[in-house]
Gaussian input, Z-matrix of N, CA and C with variables (Angstrom, degrees):
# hf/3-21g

backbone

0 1
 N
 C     1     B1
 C     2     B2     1     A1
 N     3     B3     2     A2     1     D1
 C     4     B4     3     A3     2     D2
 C     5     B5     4     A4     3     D3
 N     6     B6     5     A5     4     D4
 C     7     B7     6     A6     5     D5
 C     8     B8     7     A7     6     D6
 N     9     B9     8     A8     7     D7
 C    10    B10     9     A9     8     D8
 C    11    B11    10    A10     9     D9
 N    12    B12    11    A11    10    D10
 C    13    B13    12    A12    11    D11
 C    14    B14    13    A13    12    D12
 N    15    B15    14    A14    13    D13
 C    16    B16    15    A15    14    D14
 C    17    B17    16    A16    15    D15
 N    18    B18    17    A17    16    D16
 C    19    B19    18    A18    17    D17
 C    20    B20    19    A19    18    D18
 N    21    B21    20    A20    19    D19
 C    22    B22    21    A21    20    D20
 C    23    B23    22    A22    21    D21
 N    24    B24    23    A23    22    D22
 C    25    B25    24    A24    23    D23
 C    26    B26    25    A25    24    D24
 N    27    B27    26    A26    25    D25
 C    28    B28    27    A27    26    D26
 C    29    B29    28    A28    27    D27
 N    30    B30    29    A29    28    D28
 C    31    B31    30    A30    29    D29
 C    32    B32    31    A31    30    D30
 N    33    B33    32    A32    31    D31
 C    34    B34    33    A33    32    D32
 C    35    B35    34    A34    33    D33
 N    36    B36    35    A35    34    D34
 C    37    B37    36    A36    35    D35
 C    38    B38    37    A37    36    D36
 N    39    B39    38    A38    37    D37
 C    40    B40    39    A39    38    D38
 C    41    B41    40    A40    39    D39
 N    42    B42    41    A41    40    D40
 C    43    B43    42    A42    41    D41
 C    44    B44    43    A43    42    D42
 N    45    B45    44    A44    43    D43
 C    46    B46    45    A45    44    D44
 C    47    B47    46    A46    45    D45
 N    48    B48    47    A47    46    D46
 C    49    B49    48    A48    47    D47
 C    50    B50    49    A49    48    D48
 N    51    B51    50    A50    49    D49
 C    52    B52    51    A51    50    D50
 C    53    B53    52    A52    51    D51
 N    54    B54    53    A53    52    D52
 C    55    B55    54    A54    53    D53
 C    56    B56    55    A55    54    D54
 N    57    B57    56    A56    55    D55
 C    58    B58    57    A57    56    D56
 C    59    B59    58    A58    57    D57
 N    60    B60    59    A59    58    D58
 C    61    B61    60    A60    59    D59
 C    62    B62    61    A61    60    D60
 N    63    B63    62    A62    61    D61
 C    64    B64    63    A63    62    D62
 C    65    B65    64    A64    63    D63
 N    66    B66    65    A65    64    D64
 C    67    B67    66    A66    65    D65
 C    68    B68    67    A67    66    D66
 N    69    B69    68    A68    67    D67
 C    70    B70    69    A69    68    D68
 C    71    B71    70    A70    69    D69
 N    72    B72    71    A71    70    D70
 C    73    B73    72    A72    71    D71
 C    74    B74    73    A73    72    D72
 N    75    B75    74    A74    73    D73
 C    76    B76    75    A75    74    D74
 C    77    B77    76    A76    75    D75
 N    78    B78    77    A77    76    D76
 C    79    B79    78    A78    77    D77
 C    80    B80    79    A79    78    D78
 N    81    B81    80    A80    79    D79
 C    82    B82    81    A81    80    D80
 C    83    B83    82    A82    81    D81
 N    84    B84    83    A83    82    D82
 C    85    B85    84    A84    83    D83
 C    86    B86    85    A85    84    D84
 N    87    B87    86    A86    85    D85
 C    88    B88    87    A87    86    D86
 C    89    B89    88    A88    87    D87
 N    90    B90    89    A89    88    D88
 C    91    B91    90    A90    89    D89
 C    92    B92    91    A91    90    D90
 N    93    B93    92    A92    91    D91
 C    94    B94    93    A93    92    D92
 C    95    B95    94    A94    93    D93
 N    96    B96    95    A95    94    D94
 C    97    B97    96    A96    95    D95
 C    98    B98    97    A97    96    D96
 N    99    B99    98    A98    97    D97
 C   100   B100    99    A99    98    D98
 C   101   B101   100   A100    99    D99
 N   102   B102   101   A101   100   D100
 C   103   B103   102   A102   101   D101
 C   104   B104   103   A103   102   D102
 N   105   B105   104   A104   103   D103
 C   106   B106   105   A105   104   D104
 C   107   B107   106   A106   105   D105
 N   108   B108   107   A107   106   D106
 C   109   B109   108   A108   107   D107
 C   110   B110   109   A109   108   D108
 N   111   B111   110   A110   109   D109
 C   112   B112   111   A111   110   D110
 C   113   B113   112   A112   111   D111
 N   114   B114   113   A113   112   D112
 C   115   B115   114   A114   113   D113
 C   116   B116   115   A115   114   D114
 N   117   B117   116   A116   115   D115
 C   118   B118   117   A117   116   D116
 C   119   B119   118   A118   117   D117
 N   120   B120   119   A119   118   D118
 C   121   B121   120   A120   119   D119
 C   122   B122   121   A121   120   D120
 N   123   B123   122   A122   121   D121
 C   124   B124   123   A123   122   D122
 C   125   B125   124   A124   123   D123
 N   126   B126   125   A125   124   D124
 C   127   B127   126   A126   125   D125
 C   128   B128   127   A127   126   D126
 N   129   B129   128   A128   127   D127
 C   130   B130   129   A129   128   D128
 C   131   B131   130   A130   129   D129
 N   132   B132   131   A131   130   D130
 C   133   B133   132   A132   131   D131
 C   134   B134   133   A133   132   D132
 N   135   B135   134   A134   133   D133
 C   136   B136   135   A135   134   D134
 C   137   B137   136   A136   135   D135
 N   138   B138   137   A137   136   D136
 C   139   B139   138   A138   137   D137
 C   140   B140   139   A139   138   D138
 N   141   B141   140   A140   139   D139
 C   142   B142   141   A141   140   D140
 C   143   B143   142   A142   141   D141
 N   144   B144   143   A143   142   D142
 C   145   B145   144   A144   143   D143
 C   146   B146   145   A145   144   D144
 N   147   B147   146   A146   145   D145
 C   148   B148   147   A147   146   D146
 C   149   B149   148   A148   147   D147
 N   150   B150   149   A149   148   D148
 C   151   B151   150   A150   149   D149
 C   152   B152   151   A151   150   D150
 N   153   B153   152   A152   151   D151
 C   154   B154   153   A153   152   D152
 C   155   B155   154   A154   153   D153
 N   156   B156   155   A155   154   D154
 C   157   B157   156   A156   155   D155
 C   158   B158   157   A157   156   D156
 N   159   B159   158   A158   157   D157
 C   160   B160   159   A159   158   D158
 C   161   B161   160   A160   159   D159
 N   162   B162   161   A161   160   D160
 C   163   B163   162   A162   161   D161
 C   164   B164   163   A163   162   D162
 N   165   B165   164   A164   163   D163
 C   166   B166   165   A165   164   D164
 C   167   B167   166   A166   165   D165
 N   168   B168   167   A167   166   D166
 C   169   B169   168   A168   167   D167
 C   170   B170   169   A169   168   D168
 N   171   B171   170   A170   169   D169
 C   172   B172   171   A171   170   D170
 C   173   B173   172   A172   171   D171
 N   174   B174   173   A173   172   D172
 C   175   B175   174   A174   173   D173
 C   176   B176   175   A175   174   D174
 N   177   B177   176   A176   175   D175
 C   178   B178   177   A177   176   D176
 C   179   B179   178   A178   177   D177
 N   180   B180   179   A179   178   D178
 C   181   B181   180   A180   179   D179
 C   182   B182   181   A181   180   D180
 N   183   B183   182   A182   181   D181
 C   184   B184   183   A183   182   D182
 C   185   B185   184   A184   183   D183
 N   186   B186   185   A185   184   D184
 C   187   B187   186   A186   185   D185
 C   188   B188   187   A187   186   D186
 N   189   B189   188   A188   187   D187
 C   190   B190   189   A189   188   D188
 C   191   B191   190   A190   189   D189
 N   192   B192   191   A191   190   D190
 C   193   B193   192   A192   191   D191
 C   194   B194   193   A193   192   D192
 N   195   B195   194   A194   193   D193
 C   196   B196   195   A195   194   D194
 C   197   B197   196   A196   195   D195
 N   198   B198   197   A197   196   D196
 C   199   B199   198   A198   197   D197
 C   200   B200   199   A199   198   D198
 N   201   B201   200   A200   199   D199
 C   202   B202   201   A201   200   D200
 C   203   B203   202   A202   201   D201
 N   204   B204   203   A203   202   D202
 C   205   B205   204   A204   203   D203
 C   206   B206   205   A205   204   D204
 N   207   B207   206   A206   205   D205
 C   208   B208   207   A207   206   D206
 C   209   B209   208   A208   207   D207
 N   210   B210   209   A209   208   D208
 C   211   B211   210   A210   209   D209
 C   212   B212   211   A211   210   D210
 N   213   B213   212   A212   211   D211
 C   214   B214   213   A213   212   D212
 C   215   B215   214   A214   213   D213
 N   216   B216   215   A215   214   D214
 C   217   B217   216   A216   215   D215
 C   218   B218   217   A217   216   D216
 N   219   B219   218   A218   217   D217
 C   220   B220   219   A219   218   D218
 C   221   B221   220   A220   219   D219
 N   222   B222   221   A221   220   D220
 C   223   B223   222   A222   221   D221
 C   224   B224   223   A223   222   D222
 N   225   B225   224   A224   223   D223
 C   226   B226   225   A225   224   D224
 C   227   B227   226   A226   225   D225
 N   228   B228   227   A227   226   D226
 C   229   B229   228   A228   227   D227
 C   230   B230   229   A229   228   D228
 N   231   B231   230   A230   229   D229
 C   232   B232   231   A231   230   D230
 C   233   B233   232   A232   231   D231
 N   234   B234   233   A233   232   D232
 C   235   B235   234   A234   233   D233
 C   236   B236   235   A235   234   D234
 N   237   B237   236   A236   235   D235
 C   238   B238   237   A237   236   D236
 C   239   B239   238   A238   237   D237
 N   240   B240   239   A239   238   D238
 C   241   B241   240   A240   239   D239
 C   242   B242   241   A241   240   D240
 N   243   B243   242   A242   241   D241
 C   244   B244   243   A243   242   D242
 C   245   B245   244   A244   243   D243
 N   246   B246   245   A245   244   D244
 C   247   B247   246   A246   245   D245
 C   248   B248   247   A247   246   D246
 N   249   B249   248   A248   247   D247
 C   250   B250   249   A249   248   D248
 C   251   B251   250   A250   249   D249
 N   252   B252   251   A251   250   D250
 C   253   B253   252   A252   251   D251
 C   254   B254   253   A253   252   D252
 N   255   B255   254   A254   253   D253
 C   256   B256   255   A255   254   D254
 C   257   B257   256   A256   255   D255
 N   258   B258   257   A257   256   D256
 C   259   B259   258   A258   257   D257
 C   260   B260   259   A259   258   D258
 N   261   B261   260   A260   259   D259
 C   262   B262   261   A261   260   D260
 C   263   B263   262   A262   261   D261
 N   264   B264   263   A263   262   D262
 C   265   B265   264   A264   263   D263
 C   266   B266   265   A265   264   D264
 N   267   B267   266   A266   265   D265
 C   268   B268   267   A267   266   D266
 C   269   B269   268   A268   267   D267
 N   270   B270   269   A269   268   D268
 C   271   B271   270   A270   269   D269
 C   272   B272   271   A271   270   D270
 N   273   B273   272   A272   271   D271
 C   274   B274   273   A273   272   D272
 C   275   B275   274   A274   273   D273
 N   276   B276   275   A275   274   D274
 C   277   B277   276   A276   275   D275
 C   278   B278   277   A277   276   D276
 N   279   B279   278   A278   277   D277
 C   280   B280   279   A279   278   D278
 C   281   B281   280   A280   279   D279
 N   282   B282   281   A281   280   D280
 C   283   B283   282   A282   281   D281
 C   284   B284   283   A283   282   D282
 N   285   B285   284   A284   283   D283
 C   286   B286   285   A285   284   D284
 C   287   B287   286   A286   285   D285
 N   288   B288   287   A287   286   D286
 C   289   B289   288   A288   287   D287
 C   290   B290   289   A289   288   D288
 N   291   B291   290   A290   289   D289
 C   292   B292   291   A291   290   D290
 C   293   B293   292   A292   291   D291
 N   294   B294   293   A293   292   D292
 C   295   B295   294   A294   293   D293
 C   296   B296   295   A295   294   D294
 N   297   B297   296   A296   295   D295
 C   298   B298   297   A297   296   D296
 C   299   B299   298   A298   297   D297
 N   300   B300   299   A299   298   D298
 C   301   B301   300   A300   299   D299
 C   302   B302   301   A301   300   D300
 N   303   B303   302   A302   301   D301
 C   304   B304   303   A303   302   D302
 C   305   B305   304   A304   303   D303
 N   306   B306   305   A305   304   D304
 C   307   B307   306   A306   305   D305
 C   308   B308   307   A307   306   D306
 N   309   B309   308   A308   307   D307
 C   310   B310   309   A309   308   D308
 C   311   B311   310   A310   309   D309
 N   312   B312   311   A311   310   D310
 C   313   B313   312   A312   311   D311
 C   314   B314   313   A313   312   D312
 N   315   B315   314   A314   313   D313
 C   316   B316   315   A315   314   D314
 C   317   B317   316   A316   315   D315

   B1=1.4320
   B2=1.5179
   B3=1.2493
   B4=1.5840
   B5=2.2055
   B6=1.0945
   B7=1.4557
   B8=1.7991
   B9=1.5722
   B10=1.5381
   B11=1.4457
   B12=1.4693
   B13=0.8450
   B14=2.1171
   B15=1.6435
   B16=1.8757
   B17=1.3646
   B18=1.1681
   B19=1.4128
   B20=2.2360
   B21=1.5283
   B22=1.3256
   B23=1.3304
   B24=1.2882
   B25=1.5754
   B26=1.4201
   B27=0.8281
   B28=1.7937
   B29=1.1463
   B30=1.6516
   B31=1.4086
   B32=1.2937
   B33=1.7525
   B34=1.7360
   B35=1.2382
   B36=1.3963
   B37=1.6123
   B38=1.5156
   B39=1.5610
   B40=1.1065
   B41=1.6454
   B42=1.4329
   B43=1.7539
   B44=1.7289
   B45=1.4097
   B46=1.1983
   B47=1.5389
   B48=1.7971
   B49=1.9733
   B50=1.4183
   B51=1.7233
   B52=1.2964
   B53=1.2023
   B54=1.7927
   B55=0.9487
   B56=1.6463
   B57=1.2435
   B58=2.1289
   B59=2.1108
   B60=1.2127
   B61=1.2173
   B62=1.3122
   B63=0.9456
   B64=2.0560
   B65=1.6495
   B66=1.5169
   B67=1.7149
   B68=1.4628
   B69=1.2683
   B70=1.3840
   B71=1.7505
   B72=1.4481
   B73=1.9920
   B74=1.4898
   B75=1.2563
   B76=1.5687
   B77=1.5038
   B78=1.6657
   B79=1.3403
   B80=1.7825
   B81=1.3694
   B82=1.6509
   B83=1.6217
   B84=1.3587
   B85=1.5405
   B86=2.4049
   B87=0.8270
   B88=1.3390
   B89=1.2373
   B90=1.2811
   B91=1.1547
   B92=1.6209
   B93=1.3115
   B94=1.5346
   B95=1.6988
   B96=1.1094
   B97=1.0005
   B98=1.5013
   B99=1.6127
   B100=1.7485
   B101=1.6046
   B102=1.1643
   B103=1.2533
   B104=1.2607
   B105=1.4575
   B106=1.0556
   B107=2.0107
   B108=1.4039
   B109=1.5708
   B110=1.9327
   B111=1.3721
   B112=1.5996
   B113=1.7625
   B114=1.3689
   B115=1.7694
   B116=1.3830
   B117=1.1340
   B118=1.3327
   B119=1.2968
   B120=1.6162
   B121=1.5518
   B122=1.3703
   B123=1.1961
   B124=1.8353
   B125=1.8200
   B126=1.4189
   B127=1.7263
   B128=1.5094
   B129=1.0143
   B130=1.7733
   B131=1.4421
   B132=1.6640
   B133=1.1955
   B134=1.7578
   B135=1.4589
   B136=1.4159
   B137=1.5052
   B138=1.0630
   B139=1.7582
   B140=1.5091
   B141=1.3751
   B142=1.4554
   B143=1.2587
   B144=1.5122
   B145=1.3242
   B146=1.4855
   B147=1.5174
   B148=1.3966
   B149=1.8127
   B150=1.3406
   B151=1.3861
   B152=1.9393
   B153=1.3061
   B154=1.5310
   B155=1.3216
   B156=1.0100
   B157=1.1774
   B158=1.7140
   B159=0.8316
   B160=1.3780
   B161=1.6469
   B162=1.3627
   B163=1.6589
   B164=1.3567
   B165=1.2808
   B166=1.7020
   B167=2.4383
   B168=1.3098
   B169=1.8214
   B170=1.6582
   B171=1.7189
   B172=1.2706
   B173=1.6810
   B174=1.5781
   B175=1.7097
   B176=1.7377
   B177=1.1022
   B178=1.6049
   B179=1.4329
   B180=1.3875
   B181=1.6386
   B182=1.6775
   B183=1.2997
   B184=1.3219
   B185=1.4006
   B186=0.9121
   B187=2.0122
   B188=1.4948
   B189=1.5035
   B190=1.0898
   B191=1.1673
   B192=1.8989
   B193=1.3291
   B194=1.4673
   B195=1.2343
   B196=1.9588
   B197=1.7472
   B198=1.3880
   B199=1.0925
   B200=1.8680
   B201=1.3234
   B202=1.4566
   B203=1.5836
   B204=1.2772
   B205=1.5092
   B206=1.5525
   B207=1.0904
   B208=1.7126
   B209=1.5863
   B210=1.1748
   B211=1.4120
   B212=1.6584
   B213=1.3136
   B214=1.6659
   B215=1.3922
   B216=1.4604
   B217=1.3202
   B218=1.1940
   B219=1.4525
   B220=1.6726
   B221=1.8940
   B222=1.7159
   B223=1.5303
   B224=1.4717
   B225=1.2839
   B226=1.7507
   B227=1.8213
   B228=1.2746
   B229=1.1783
   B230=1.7549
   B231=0.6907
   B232=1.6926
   B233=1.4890
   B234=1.6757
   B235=1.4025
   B236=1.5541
   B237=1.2847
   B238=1.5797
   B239=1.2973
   B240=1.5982
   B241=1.0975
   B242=1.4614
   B243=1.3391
   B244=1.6130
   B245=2.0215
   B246=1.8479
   B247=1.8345
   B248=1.2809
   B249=0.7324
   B250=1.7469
   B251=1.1658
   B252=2.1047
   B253=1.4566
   B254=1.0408
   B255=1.6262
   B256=1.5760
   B257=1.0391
   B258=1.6360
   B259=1.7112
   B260=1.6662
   B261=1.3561
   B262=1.6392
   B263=1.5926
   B264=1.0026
   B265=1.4509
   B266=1.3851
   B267=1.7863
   B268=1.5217
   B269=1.4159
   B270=1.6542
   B271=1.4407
   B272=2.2777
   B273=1.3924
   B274=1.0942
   B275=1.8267
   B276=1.3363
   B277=1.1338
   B278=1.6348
   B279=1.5108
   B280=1.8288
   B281=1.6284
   B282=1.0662
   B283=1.5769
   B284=1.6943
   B285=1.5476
   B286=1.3353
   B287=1.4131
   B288=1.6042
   B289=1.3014
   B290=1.9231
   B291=1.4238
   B292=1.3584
   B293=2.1062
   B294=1.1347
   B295=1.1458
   B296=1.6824
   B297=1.2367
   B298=1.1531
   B299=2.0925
   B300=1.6231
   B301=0.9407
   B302=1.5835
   B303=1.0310
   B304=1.4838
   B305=1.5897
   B306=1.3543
   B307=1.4416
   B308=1.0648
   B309=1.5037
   B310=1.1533
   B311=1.6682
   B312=1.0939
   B313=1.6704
   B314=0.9876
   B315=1.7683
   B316=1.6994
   B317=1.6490
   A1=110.98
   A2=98.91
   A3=109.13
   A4=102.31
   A5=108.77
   A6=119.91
   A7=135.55
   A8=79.57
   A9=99.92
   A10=124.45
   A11=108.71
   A12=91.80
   A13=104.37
   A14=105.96
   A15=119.15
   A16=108.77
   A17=112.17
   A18=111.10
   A19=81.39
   A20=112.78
   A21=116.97
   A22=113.33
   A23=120.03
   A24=119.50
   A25=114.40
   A26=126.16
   A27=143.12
   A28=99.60
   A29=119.59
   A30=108.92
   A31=143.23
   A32=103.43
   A33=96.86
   A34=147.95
   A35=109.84
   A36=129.71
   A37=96.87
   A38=146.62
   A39=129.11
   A40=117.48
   A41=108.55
   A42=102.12
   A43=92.31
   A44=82.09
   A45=109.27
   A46=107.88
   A47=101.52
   A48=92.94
   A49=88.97
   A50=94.96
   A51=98.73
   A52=120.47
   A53=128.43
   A54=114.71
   A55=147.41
   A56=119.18
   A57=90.89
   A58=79.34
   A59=106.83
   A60=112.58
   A61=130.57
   A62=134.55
   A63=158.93
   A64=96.52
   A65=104.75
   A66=101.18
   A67=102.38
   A68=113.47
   A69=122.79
   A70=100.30
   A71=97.95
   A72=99.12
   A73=95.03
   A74=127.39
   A75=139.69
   A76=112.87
   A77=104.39
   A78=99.98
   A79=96.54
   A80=100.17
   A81=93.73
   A82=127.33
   A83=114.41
   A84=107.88
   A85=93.32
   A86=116.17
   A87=113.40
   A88=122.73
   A89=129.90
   A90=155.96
   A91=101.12
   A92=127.07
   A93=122.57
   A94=102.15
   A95=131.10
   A96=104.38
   A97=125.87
   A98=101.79
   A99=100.10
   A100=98.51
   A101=108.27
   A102=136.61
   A103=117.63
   A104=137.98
   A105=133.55
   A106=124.18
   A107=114.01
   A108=91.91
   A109=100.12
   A110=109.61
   A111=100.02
   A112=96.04
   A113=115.86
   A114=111.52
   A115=91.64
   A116=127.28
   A117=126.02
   A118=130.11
   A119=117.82
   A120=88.66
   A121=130.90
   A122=98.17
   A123=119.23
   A124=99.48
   A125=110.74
   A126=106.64
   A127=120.02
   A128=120.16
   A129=130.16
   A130=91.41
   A131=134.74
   A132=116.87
   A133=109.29
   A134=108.53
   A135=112.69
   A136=143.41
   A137=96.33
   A138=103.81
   A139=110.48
   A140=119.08
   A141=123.11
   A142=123.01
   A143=99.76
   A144=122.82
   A145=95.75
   A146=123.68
   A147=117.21
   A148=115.33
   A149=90.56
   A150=85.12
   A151=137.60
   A152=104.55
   A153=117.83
   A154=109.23
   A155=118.58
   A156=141.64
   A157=108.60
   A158=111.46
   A159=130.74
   A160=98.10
   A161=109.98
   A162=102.27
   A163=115.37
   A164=106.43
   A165=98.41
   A166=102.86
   A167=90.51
   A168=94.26
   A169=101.70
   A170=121.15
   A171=113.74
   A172=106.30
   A173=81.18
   A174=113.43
   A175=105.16
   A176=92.36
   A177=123.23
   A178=111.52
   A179=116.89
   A180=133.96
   A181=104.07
   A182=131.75
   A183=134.79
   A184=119.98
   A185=107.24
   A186=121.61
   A187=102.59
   A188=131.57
   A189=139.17
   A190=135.92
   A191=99.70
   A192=132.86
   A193=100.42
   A194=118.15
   A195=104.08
   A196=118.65
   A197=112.57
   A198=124.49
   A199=97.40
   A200=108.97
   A201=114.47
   A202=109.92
   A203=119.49
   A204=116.79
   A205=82.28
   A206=130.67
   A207=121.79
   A208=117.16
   A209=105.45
   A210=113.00
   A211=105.32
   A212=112.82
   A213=109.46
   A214=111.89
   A215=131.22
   A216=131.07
   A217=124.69
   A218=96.46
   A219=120.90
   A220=124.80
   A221=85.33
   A222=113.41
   A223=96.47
   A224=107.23
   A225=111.47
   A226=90.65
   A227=121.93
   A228=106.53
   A229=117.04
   A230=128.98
   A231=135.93
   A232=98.78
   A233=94.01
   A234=120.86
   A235=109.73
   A236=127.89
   A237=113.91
   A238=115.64
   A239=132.97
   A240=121.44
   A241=126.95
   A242=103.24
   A243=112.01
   A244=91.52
   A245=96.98
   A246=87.09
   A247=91.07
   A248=139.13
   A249=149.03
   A250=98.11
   A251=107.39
   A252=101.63
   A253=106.62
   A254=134.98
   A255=125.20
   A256=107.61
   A257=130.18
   A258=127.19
   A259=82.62
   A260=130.63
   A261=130.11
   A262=89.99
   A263=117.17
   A264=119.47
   A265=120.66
   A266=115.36
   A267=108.44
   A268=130.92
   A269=104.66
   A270=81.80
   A271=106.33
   A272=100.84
   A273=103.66
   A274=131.06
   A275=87.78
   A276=109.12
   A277=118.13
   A278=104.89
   A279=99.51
   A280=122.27
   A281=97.25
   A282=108.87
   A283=117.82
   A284=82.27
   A285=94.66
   A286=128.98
   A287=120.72
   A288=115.01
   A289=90.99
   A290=128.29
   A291=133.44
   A292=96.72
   A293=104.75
   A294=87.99
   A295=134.77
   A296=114.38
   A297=137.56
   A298=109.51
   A299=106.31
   A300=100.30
   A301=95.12
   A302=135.39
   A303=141.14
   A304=113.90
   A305=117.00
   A306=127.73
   A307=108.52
   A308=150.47
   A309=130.49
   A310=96.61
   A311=115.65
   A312=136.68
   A313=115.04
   A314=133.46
   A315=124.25
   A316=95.35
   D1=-23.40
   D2=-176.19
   D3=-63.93
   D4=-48.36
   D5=156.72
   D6=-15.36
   D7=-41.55
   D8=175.51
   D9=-71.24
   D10=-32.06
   D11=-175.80
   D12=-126.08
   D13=43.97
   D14=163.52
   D15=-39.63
   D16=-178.85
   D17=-173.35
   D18=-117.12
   D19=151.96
   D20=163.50
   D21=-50.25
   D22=166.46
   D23=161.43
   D24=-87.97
   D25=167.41
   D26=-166.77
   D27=-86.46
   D28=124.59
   D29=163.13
   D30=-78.14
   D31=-5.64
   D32=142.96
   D33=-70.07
   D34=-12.83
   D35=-177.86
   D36=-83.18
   D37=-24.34
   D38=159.52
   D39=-72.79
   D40=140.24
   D41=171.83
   D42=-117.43
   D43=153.24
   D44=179.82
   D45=-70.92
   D46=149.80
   D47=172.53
   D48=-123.81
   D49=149.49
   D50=158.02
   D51=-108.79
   D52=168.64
   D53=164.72
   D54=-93.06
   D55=164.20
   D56=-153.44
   D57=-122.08
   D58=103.61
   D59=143.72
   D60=-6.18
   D61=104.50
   D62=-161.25
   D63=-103.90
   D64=94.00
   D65=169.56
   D66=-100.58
   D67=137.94
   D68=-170.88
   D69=-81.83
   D70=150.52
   D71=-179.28
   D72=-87.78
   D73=137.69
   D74=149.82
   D75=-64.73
   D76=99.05
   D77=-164.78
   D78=-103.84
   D79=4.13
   D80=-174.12
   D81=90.67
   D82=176.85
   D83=-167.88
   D84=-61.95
   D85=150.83
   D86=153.08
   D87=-48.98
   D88=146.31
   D89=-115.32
   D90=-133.78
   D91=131.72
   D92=-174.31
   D93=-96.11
   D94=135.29
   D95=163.46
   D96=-129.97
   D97=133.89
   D98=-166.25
   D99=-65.40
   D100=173.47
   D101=167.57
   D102=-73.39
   D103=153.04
   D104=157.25
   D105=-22.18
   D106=143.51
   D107=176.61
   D108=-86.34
   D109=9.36
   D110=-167.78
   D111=-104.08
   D112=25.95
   D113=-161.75
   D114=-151.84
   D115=139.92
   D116=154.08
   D117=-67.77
   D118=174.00
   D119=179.76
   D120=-69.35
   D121=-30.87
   D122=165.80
   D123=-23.96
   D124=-32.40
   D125=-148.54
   D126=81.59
   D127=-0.62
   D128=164.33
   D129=-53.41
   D130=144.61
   D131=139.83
   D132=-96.90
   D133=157.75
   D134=152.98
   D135=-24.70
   D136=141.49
   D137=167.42
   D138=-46.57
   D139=-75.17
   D140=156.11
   D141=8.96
   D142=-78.09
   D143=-149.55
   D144=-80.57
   D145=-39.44
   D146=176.06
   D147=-60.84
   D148=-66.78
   D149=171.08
   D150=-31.31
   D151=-65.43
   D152=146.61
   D153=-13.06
   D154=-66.64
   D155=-167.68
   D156=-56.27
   D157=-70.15
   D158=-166.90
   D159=-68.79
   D160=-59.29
   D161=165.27
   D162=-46.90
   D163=-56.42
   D164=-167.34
   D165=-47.22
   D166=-56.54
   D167=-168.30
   D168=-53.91
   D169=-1.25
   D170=-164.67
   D171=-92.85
   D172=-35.86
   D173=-176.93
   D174=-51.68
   D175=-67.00
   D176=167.74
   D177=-24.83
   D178=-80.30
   D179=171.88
   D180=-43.48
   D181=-50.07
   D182=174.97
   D183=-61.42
   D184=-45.17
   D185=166.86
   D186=-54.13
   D187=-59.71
   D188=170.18
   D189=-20.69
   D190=-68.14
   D191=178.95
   D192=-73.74
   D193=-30.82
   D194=174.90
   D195=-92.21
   D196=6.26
   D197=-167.71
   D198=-105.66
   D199=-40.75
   D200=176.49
   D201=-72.26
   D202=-11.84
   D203=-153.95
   D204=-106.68
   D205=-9.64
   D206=176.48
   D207=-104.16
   D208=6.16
   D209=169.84
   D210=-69.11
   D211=162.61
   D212=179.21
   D213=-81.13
   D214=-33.55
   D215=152.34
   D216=-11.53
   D217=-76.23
   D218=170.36
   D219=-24.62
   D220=-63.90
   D221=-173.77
   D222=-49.22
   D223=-41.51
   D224=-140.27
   D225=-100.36
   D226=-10.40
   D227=153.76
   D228=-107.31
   D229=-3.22
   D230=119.66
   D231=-4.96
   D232=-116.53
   D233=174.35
   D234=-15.15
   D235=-53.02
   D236=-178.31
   D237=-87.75
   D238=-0.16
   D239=151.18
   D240=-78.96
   D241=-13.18
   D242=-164.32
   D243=-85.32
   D244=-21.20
   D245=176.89
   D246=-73.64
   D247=-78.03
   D248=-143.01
   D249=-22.21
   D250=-66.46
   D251=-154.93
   D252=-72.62
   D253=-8.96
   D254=173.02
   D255=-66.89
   D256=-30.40
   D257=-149.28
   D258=-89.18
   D259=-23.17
   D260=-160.01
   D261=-86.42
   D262=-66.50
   D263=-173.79
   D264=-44.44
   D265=-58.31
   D266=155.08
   D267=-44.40
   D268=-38.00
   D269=-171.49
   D270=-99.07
   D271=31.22
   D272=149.42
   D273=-91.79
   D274=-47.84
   D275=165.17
   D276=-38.28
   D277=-65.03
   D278=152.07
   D279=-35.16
   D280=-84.50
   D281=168.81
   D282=9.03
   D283=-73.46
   D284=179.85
   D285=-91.87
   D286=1.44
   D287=-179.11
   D288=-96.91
   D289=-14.19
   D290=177.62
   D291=-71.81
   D292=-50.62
   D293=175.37
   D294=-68.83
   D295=-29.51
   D296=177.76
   D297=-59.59
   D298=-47.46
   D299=-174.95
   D300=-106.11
   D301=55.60
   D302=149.87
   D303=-124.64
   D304=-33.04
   D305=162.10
   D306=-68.83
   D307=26.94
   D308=-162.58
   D309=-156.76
   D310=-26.89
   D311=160.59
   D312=-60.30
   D313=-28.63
   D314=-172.74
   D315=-104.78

């Protein structure tokens, strides 16, 4: 309510605008535009173009997967699977030479 009763603004503190003339660009008759050459006109694309396609994102994923596997992380879980299956294998290897020479005792 206090609003009601502001003082106006000054009519020198407003500036005037002018307006600036809008020339349109001559862009010419419109323009047809073909379609891709990898799509028909339908907008289907090609065999080609799919394929390409699919190789390239395959290419991609493989670059990836050999790029992550050279990190030291990687290596080093590498390296502790490559213990495991030795520690599995030896202690099969037990396994079975315990059985071998206990079956062979009765």
């Amino acid at each position: 309510m206090a609003d009601e009763h502001a003082p106006e603004p000054e009519a020198a503190a407003v500036v005037p605008v002018t307006p600036v003339p809008v020339t349109p660009v001559d862009s010419g008759p419109a323009a047809i535009v073909a379609p891709p050459p990898d799509y028909s006109a339908g907008g289907v694309p090609s065999l080609d173009f799919v394929r390409d396609k699919i190789e390239g994102r395959f290419a991609r994923s493989l670059g990836s997967a050999e790029l992550a596997g050279e990190t030291p992380e990687a290596r080093s879980a590498a390296e502790q699977q490559a213990e495991r299956e030795k520690a599995a294998q030896d202690k099969l290897a037990a396994i079975r030479n315990s059985l071998r020479g206990s079956g062979s005792g009765t």
